[in-house]
C-alpha positions as CSV (number, residue, x, y, z in Angstrom):
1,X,0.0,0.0,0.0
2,X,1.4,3.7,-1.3
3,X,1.4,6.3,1.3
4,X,-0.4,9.5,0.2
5,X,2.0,12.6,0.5
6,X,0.5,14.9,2.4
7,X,-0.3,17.9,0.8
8,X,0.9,21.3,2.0
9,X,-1.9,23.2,2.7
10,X,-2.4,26.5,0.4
11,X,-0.8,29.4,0.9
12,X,-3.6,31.8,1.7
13,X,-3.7,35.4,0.3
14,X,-4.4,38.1,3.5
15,X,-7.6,40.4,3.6
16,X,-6.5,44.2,3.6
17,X,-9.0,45.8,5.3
18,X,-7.3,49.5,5.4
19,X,-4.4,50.8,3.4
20,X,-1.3,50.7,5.7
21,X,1.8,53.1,6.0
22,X,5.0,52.6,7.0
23,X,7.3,55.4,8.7
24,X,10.4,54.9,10.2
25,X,13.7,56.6,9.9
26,X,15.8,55.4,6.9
27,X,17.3,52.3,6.4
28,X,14.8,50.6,8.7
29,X,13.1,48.2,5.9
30,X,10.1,50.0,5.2
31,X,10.3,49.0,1.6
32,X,11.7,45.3,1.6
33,X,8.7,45.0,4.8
34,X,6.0,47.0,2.4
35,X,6.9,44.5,-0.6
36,X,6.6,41.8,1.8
37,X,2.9,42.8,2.9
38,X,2.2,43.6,-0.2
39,X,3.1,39.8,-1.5
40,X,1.2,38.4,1.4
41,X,-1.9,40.6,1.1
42,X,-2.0,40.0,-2.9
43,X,-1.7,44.2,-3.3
44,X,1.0,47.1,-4.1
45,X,3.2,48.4,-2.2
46,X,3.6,51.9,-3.2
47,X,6.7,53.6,-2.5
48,X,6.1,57.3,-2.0
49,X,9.8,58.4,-3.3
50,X,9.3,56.6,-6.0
51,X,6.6,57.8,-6.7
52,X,7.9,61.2,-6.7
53,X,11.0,60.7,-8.8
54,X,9.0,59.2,-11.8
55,X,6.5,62.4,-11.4
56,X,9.5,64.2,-11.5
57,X,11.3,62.3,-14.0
58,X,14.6,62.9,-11.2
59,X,15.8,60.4,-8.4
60,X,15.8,62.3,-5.1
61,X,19.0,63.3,-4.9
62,X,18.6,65.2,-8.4
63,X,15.6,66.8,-7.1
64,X,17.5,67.7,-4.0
65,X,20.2,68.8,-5.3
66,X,18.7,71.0,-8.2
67,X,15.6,72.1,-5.9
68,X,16.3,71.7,-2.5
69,X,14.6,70.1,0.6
70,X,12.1,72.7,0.4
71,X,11.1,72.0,-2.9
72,X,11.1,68.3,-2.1
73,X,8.7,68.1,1.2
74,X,6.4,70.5,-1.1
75,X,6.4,67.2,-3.5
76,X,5.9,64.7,-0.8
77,X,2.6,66.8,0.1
78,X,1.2,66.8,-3.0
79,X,1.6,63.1,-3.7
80,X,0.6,61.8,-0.3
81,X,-2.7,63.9,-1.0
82,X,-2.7,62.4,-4.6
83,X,-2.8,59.0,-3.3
84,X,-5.1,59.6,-0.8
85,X,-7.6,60.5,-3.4
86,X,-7.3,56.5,-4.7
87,X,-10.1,54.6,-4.0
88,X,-7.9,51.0,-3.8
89,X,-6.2,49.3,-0.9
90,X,-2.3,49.4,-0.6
91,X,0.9,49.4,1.6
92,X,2.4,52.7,1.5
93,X,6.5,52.9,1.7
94,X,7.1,56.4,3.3
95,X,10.3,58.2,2.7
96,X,12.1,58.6,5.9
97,X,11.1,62.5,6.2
98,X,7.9,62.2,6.0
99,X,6.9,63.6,9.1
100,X,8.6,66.7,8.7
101,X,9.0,70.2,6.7
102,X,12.3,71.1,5.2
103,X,13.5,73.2,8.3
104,X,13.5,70.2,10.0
105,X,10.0,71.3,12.2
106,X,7.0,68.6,12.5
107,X,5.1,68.4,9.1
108,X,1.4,68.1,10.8
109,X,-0.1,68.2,7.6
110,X,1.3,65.4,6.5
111,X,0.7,63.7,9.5
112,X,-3.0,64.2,9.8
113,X,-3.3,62.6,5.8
114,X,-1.0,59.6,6.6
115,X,-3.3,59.0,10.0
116,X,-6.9,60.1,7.9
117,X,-5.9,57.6,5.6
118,X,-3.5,55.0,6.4
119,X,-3.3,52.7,9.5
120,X,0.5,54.5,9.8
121,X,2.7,51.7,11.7
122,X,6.0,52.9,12.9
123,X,9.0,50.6,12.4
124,X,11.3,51.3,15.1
125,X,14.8,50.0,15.8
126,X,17.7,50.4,18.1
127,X,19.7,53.5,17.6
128,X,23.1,51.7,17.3
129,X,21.8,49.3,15.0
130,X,20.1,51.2,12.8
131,X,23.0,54.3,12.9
132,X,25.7,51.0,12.0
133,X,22.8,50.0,9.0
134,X,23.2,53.7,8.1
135,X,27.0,53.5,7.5
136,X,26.7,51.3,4.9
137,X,23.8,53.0,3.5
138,X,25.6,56.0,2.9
139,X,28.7,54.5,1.7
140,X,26.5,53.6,-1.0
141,X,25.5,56.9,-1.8
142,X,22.5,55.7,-3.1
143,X,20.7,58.4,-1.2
144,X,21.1,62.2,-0.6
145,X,23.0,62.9,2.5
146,X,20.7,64.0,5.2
147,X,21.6,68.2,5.8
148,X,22.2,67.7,9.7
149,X,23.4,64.1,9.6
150,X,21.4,60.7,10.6
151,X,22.2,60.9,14.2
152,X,20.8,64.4,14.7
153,X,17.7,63.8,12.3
154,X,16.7,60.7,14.5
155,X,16.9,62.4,17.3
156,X,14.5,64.8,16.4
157,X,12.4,62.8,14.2
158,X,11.5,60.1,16.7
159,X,8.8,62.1,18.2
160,X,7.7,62.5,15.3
161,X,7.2,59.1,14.1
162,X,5.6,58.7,17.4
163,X,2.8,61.6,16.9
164,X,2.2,59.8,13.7
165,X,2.3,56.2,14.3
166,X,-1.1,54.3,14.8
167,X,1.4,51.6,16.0
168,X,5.0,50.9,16.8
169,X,6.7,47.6,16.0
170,X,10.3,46.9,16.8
171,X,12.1,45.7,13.8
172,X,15.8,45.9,15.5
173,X,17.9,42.2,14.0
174,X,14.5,40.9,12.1
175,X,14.7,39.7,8.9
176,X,11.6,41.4,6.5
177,X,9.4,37.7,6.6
178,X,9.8,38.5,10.0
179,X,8.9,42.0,10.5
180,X,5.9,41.8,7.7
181,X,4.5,38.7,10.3
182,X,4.4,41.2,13.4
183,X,2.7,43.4,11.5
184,X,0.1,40.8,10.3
185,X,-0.1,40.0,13.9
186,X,-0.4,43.5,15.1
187,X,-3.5,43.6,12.6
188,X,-5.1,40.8,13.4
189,X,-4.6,39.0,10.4
């Protein structure tokens, strides 16, 4: 007599009930985490800068660098309202900044869309190891050097991130499986 394999059960696709946001300083996996929701909810994962630069028809640091921060943050508040106006679910993929104007003060403009509209979860980490991530972020130069420098800009964005955050989930050594699965957790799912 055979033995019947067992069969894996199917992978099931998630519900998204709400579109979700994810803020964090840079280099804390919003986008590899917002792929990886958007993969197990069977949905996009928009990435606001991304957005931006093919509006622009510039990567960030062009824009930057030609237009300045100013100029930038005005961007960021037009697409976030842009986006709000769609009438589909999604995981957005905040830029780091988000959450604040070009002189570095609290952007509460954008805060009150990304908490109107998303379920904005926070992805914190450790200082050190997200500060050590950093490094070899910006040996990269893959994106524009913050004015003030990472250390100073998490400092005063953390507050920030807080004021905004619908929820805070720790994403300090997890691998993005990982941190997506909290998240599903957190909602329920």
């Amino acid at each position: 007599m055979k033995k019947r394999k067992k069969s894996s059960p199917a992978r099931r696709t998630l519900k998204l009930r709400r579109r979700i946001a994810l803020i964090g300083f840079r280099g804390c996996g919003k986008s590899v985490t917002g792929q990886e929701l958007a993969r197990l909810y069977g949905t996009v994962c928009i990435s606001l800068d991304q957005y931006i630069e093919e509006k622009e028809q510039k990567s960030i640091t062009q824009i930057t660098e030609l237009n300045g921060w100013q100029y930038f943050r005005e961007r960021e508040l037009s697409a976030l309202q842009e986006l709000s106006t769609r009438e589909d679910l999604f995981i957005l993929d905040t830029g780091g900044g988000v959450v604040e104007n070009a002189d570095g003060t609290i952007s509460q403009e954008k805060i009150d869309i990304l908490r109107k509209y998303y379920f904005c979860i926070y992805l914190a980490m450790n200082d050190e190891a997200l500060l050590a991530r950093l490094d070899a972020i910006n040996r990269s130069k893959s994106r524009p050097a913050l004015p003030q420098g990472n250390e100073a800009a998490l400092l005063r964005r953390k507050p920030m991130y807080a004021k905004a955050a619908h929820a805070v989930v720790d994403v300090t050594n997890t691998r993005k499986h990982e941190a997506a699965t909290r998240i599903v957790s957190l909602l329920g799912d």
